[in-house]
C-alpha positions as CSV (number, residue, x, y, z in Angstrom):
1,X,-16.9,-82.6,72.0
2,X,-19.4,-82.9,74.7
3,X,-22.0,-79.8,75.1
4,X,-21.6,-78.2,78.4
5,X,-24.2,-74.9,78.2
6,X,-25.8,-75.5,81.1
7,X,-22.7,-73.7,82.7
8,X,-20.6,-76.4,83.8
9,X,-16.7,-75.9,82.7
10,X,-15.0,-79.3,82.8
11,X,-11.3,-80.2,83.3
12,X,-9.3,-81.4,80.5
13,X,-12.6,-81.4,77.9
14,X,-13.8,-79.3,75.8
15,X,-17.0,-77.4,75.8
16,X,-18.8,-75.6,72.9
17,X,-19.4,-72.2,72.2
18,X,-21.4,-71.9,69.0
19,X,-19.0,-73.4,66.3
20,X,-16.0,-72.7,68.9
21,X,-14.8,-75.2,71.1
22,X,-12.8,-74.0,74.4
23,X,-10.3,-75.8,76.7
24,X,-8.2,-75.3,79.6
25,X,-4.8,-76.5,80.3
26,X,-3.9,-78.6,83.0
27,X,-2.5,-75.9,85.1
28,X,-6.0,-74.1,85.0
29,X,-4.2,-70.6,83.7
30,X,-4.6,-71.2,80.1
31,X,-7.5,-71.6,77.9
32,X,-7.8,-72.4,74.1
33,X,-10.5,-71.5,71.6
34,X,-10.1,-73.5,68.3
35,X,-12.8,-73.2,65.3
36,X,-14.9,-76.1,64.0
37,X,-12.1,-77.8,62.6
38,X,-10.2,-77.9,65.6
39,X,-7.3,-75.1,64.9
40,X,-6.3,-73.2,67.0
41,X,-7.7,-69.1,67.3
42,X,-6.5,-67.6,70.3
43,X,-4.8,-68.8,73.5
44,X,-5.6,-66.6,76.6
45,X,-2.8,-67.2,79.6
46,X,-3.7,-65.9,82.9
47,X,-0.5,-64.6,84.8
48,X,-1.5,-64.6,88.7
49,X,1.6,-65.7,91.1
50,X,1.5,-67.7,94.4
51,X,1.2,-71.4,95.2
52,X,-2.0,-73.8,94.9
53,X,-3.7,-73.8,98.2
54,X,-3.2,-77.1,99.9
55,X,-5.9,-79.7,100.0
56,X,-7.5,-78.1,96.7
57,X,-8.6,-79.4,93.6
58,X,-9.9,-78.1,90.5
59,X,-13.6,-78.4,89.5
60,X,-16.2,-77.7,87.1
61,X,-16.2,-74.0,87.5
62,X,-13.0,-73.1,89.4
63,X,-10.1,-73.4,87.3
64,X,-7.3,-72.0,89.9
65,X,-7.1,-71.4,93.5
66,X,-4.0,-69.9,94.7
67,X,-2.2,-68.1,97.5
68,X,0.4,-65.2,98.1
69,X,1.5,-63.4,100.9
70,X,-1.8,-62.1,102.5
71,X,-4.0,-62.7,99.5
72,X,-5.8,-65.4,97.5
73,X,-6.5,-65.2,94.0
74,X,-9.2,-67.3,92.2
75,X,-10.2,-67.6,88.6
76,X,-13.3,-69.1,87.9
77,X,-15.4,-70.4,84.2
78,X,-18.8,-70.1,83.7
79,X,-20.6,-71.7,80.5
80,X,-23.9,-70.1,79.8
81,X,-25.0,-70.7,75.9
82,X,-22.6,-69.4,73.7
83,X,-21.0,-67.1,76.4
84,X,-17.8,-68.4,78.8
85,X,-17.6,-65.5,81.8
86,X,-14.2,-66.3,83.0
87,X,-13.4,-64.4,86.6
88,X,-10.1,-63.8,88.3
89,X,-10.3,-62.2,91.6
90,X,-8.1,-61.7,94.3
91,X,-9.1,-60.9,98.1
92,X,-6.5,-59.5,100.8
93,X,-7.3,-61.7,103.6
94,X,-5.6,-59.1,106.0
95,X,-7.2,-55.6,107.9
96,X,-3.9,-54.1,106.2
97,X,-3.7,-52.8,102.6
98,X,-1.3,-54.9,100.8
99,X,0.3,-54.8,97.1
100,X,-1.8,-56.0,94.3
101,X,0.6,-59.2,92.7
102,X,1.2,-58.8,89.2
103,X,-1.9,-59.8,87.0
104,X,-1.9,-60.1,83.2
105,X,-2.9,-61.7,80.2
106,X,-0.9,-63.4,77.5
107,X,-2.4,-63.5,74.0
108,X,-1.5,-65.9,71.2
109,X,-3.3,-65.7,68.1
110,X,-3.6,-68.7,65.9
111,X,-1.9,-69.4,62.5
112,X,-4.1,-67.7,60.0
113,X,-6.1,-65.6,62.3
114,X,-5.7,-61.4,63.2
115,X,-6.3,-59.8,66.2
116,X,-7.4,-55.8,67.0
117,X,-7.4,-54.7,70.7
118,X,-9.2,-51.5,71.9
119,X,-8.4,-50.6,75.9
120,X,-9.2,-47.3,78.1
121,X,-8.2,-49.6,81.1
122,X,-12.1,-49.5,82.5
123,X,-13.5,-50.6,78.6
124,X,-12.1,-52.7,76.3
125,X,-12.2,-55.8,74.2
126,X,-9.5,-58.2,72.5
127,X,-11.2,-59.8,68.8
128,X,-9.7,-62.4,66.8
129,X,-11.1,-63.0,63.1
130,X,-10.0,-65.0,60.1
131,X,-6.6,-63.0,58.3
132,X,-7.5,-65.3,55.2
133,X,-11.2,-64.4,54.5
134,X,-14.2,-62.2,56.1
135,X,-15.3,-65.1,58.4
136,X,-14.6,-64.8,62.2
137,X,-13.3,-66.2,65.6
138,X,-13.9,-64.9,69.2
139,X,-14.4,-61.8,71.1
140,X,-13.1,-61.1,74.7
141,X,-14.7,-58.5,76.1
142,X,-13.6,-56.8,79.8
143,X,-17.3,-56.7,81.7
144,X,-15.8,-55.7,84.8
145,X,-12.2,-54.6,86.6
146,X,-9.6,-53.6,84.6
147,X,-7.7,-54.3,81.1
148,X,-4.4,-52.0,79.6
149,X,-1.8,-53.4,77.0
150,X,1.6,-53.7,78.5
151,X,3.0,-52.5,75.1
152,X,1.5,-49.2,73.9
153,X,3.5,-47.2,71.7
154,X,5.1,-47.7,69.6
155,X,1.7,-49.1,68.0
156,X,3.8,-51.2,66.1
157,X,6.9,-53.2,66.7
158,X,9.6,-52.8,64.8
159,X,9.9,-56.0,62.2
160,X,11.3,-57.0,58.8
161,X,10.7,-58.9,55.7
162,X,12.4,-62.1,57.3
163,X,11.1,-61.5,61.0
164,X,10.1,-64.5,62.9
165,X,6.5,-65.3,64.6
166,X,5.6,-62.6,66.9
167,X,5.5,-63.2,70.6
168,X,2.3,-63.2,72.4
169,X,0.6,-59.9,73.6
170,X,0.2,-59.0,77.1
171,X,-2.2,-57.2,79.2
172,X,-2.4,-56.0,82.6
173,X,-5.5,-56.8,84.6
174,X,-4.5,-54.7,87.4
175,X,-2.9,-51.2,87.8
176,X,0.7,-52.0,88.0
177,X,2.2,-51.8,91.7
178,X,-1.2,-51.1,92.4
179,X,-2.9,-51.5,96.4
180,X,-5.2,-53.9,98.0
181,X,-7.4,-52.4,100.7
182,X,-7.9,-54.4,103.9
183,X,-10.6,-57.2,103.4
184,X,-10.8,-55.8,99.9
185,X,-11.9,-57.7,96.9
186,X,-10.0,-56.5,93.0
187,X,-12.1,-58.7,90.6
188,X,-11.8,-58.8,86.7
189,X,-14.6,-60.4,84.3
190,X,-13.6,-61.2,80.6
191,X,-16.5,-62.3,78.3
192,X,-15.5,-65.0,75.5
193,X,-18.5,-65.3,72.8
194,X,-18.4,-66.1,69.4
195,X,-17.9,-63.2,66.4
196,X,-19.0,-63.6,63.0
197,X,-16.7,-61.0,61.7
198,X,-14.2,-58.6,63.0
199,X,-16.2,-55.3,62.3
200,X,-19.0,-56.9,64.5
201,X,-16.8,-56.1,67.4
202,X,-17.5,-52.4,66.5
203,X,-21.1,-53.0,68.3
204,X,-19.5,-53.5,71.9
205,X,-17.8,-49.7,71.6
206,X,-18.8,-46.7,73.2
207,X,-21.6,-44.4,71.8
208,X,-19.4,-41.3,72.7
209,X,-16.3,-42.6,71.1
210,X,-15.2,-40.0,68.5
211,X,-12.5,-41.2,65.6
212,X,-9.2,-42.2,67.1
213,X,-6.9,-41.8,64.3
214,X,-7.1,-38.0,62.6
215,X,-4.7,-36.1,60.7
216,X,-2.4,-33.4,62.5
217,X,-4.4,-30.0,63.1
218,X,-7.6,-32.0,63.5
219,X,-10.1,-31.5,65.9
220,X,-11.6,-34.2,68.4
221,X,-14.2,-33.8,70.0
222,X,-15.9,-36.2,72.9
223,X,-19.9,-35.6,74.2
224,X,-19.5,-36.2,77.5
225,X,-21.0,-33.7,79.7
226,X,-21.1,-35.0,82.6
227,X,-17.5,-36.5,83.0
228,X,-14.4,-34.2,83.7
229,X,-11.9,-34.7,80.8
230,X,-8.0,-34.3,81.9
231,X,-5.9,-33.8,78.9
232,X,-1.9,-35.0,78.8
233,X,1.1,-32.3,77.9
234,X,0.7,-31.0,74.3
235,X,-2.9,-31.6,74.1
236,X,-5.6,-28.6,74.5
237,X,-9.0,-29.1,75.2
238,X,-11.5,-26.5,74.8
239,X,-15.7,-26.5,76.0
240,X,-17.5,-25.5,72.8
241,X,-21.3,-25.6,73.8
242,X,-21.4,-29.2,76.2
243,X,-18.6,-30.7,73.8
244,X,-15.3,-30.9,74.7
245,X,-13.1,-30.0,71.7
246,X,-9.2,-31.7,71.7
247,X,-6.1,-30.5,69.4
248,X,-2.5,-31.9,69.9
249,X,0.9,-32.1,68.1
250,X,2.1,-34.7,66.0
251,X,2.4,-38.1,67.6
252,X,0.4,-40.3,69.6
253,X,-1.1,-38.6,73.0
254,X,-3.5,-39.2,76.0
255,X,-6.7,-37.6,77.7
256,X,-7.8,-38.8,80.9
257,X,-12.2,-39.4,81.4
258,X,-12.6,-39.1,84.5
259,X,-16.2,-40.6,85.6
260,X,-17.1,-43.8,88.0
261,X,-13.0,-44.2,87.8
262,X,-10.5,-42.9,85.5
263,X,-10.1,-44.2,81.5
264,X,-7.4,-43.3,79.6
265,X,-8.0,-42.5,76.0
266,X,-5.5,-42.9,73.3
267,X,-5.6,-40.5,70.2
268,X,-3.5,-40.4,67.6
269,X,-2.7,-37.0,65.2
270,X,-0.7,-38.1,62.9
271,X,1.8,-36.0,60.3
272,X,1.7,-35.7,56.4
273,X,4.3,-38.0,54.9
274,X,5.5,-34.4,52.9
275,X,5.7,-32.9,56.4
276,X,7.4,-35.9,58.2
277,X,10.3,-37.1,55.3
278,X,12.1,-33.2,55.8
279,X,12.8,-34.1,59.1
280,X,13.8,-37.6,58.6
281,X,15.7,-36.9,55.9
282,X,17.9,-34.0,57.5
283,X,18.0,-36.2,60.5
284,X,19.5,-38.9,58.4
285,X,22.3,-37.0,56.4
286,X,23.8,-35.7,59.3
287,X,25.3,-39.0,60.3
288,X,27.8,-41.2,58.0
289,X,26.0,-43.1,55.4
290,X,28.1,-46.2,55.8
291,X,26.0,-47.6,58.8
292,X,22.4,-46.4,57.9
293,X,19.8,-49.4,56.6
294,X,18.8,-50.0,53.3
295,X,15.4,-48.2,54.1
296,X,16.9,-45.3,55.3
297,X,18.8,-45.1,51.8
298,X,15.1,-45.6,50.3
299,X,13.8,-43.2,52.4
300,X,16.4,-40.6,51.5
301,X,16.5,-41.5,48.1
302,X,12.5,-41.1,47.7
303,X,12.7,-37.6,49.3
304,X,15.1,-36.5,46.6
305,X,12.8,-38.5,44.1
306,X,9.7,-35.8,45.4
307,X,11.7,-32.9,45.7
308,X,11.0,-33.3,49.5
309,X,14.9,-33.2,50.5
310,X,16.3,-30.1,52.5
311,X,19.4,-30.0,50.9
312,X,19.5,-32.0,47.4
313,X,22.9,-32.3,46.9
314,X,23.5,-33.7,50.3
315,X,21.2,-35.9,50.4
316,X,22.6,-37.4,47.0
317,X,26.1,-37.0,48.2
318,X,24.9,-39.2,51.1
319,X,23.5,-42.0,49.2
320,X,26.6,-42.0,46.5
321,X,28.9,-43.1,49.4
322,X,26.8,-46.4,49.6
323,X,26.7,-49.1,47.0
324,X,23.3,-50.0,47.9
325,X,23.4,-53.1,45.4
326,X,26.0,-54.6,47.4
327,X,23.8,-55.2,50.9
328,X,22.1,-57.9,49.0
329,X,18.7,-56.7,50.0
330,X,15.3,-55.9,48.2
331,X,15.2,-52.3,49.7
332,X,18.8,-51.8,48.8
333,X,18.1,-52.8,44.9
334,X,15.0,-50.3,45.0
335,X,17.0,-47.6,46.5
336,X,20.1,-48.2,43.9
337,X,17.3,-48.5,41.0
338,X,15.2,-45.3,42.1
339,X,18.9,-43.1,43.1
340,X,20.2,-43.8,39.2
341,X,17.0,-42.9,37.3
342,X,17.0,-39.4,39.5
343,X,20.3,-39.0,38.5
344,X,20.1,-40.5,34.8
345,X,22.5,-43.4,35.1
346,X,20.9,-46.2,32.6
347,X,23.7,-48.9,34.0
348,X,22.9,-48.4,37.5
349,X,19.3,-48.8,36.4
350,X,19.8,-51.9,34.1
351,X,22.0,-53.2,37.0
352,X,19.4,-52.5,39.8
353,X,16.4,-54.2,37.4
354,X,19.4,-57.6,37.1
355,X,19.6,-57.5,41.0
356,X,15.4,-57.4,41.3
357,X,15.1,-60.4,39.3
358,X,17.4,-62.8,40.6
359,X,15.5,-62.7,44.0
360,X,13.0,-65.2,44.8
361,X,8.9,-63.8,45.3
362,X,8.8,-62.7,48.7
363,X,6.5,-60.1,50.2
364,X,7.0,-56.4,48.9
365,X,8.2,-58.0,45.8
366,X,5.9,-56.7,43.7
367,X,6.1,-53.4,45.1
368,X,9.7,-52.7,44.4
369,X,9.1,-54.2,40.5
370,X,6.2,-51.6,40.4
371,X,8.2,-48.4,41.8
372,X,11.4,-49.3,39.8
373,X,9.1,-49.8,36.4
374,X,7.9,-46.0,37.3
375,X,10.8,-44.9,38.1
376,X,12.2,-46.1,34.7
377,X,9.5,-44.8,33.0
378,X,9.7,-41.4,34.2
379,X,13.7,-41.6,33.8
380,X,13.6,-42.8,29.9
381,X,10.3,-42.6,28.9
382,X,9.4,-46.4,27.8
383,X,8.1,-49.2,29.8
384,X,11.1,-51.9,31.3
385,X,10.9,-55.0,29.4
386,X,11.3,-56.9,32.4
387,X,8.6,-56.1,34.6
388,X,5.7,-58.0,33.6
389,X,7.3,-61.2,33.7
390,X,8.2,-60.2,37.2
391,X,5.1,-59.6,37.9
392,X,3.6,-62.0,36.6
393,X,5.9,-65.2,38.6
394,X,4.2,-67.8,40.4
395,X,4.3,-66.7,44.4
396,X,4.9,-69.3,47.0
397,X,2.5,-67.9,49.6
398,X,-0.6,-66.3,49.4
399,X,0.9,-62.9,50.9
400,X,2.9,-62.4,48.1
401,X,0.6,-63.8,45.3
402,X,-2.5,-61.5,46.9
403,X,0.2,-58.7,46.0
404,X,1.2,-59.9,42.3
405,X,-2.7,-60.3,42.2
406,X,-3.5,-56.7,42.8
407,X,-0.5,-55.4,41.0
408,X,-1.4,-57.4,37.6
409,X,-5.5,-56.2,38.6
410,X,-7.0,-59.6,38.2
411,X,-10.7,-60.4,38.9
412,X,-11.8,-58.7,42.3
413,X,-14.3,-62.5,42.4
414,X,-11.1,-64.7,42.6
415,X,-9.5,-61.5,45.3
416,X,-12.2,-60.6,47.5
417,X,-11.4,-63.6,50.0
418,X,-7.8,-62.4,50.7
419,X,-8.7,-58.9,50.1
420,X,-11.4,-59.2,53.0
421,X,-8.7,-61.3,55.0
422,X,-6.2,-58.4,54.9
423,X,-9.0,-55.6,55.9
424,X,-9.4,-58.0,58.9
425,X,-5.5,-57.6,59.5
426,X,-5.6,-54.1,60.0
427,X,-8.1,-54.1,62.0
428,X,-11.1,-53.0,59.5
429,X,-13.3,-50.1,61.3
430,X,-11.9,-50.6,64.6
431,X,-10.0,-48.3,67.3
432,X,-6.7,-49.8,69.0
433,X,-4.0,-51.5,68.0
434,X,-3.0,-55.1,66.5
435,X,-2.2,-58.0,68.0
436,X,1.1,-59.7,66.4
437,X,1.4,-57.5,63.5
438,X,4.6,-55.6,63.3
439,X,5.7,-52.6,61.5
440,X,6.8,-54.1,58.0
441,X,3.7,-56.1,57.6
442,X,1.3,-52.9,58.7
443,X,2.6,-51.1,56.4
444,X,3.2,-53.6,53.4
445,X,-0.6,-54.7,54.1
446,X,-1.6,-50.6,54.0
447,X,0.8,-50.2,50.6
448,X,-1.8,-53.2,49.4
449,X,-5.2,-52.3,50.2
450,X,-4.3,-48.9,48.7
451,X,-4.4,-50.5,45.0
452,X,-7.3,-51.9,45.5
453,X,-9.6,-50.4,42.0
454,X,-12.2,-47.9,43.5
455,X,-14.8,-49.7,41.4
456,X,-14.2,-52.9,43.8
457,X,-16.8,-54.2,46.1
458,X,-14.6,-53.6,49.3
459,X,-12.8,-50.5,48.1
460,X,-14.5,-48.6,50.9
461,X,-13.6,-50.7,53.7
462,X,-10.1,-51.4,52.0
463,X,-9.5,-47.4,51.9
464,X,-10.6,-46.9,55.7
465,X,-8.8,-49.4,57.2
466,X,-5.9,-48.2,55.2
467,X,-6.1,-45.0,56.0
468,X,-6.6,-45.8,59.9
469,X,-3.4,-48.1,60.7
470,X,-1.0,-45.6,57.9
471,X,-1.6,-42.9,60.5
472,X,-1.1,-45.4,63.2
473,X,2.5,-46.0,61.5
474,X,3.1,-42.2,60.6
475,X,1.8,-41.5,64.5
476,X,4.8,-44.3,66.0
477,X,7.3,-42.1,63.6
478,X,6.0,-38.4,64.7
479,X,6.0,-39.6,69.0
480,X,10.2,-40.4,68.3
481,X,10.9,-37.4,65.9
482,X,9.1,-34.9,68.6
483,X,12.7,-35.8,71.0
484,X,15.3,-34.5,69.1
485,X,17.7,-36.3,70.9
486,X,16.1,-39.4,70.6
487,X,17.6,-42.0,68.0
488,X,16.2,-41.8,64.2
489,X,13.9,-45.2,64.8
490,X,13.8,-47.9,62.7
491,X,12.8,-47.2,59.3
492,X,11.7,-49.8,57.6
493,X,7.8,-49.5,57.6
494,X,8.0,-45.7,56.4
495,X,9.8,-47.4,53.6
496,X,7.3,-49.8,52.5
497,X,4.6,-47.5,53.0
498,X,6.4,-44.8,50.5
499,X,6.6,-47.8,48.5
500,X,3.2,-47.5,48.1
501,X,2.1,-44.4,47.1
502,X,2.8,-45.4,43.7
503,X,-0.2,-42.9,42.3
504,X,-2.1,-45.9,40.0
């Protein structure tokens, strides 16, 4: 792979940054970064529309030269070390303001890597480490112009156990149906370098930036004196001293920094799960149990199970017209199993722990053996007799055994790898929001790091990122809840994450 520091960006090679090598695609709007052994990290594909200017040809440094009506748009690489500054700009060539064309940014992460984005539209940066250990990947970083995820809230997509590779993430680089002065220049400069692990990417943030992610009735407050700061519906914002001091409702919201241009700040205050399931659950049982998914029965059922349910006996009325065994599914065996040992039924129970076995290891395994063993426990007072050799099956992926792993508390030497892989998932210390992750595998990974022993070396870091992307879940559910007219959304991720709160 030849060297090419000196700043020289050739066509259809490679060059080297660090241990990373990048290359572009013959169409000039896509780039690849792939590690030292040549897999793949992240793709980055540049969306700018209009036709290649005739007569021109790609060279060392300009990757794409093209033309729309009354603009040109060029995006250029420059090599300098272990630094690639790559620069799309666009330049009305009329005295006429004219509309911006569409500009974004498709991400891809690579197979066995996670990516965490952070955006106010004027800051940002997009980092891709490894999801399998505490080593790293790349950092994009916006030096100039403008970066926003198309796809804001929810945080999280909806997903399932079964769900398919997600589809890349995508950015604008532009305000949307934004204007072009006449003879006016909109120019955006990413930054790719190399990053030895995702937390480093925490060293590009703001020094004002306050936490992100806070429980409901929280206080945030942001230093900055000498910015105005425009708060969205719902949210207060109070001068205490030369602080400026922000409450909101439930849900995620926005503040406005108004400076050299206009940020937009995304904080999330996010409900108790004891104040949200009421709601949920009350929501639920008013519609006919017949339709409703297997985690909505869980749901339902583990209200009831924490004396959490606005009306008990409708809520157990509701789930009796189901036979949740029948749908075949791991939540629906965890619902049947927790429903009969609330309401003392040692069949259901013994039937519910048959229905658990006969599935195949897949991921969230584990936790369904784990609640239904409390559950029986608590329900008849001795231990199942089939648990542990549950738990204790061979797991075809390393998803599932990292879960058996922690659930059977084997040696935090042979787990700290994974363990350090699956902070990296959520995101560690960051702000923002994932990239590829959806809601099942947020909040399986939370349900994870949450059994992670307190006496373990990464407990700490375990616990926060926890913490930070479970009010990112619980914030998704609050935004929906706060219309009452909108739909109950899906409910799957609330499920695995009461899954979790096992209490061991």
């Amino acid at each position: 792979m030849p060297d090419l520091s000196a700043g020289r960006f050739r066509r259809g090679a490679a060059v080297r940054l660090g241990e990373l090598g990048v290359s572009v695609a013959r169409d000039g709007r896509t780039l690849t970064v792939t590690d030292a052994a040549g897999a793949p990290v992240v793709a980055l594909t540049f969306a700018v529309p209009g036709a290649q200017v005739a007569g021109w040809q790609p060279d060392e440094e300009e990757l794409l030269l093209v033309e729309g009506v009354g603009v040109r748009s060029r995006l250029r690489a420059l090599v300098t070390g272990v630094s690639l500054s790559l620069q799309l700009t666009v330049d009305n060539l009329t005295a006429d303001p004219v509309e911006l064309p569409y500009l974004g940014l498709g991400v891809r992460v690579g197979e066995g890597f996670a990516g965490w984005a952070w955006t106010t539209d004027l800051e940002g940066f997009i980092a891709v480490a490894s999801a399998r250990d505490d080593t790293g990947g790349v950092l994009v970083r916006l030096r100039e112009g403008f970066l926003r995820g198309v796809r804001e809230v929810p945080v999280f997509p909806a997903g399932s156990l079964d769900a398919a590779g997600p589809p890349p993430e995508a950015f604008h680089l532009a305000v949307p149906e934004g204007r072009l002065g006449g003879h006016r220049r909109h120019s955006v400069t990413l930054e790719v370098t190399p990053l030895e692990r995702l937390a480093d990417a925490a060293a590009v943030l703001p020094a004002w930036l306050p936490r992100l992610v806070e429980r409901a009735g929280s206080e945030v407050a942001l230093a900055l004196p000498d910015q105005a700061v425009v708060p969205s519906p719902g949210v207060t914002a109070t001068q205490v001293d030369t602080d400026i001091v922000l409450a909101g409702p439930p849900g995620h919201r926005e503040v406005a920094i108004c400076g050299r241009g206009v940020q937009r700040l995304r904080i999330t205050w996010f409900p108790a799960v004891a104040d949200l399931l009421p709601t949920v659950v009350e929501r639920l049982t008013r519609r006919r149990p017949e339709g409703a998914t297997e985690a909505a029965g869980f749901v339902v059922v583990e209200a009831v199970s924490r004396s959490l349910a606005p009306d008990r006996e409708r809520a157990l009325d509701w789930l009796d017209q189901v036979d949740w065994l029948r749908r075949d599914r791991l939540l629906g065996d965890a619902t049947a199993g927790v429903l009969a040992a609330v309401q003392g039924e040692p069949r259901q129970l013994d039937a519910a722990w048959r229905a658990v076995a006969g599935r195949p290891v897949t991921r969230g395994f584990g936790l369904v053996v784990m609640r239904l063993w409390l559950a029986t426990l608590a329900a008849t007072g001795e231990p199942p007799a089939l648990a542990h050799a549950l738990l204790s099956r061979a797991a075809p992926d390393a998803a599932s055994g990292l879960e058996l792993a922690l659930l059977g508390y084997r040696s935090p030497d042979a787990l700290d790898a994974p363990l350090a892989g699956l902070i990296q998932v959520l995101g560690g210390p960051l702000p923002g929001r994932p990239l590829g992750l959806d809601a099942v595998g947020a909040a399986i990974a939370v349900s994870l790091l949450k059994l992670c022993p307190e006496g373990w070396g990464r407990s700490r870091q375990a616990a926060e990122a926890a913490a930070k992307v479970e009010g990112l879940l619980l914030g998704d559910h609050a935004t929906v809840l706060a219309d009452n007219a909108a739909p109950v959304p899906p409910l799957d991720s609330l499920a695995w994450l009461l899954l979790g709160e096992l209490g061991i």
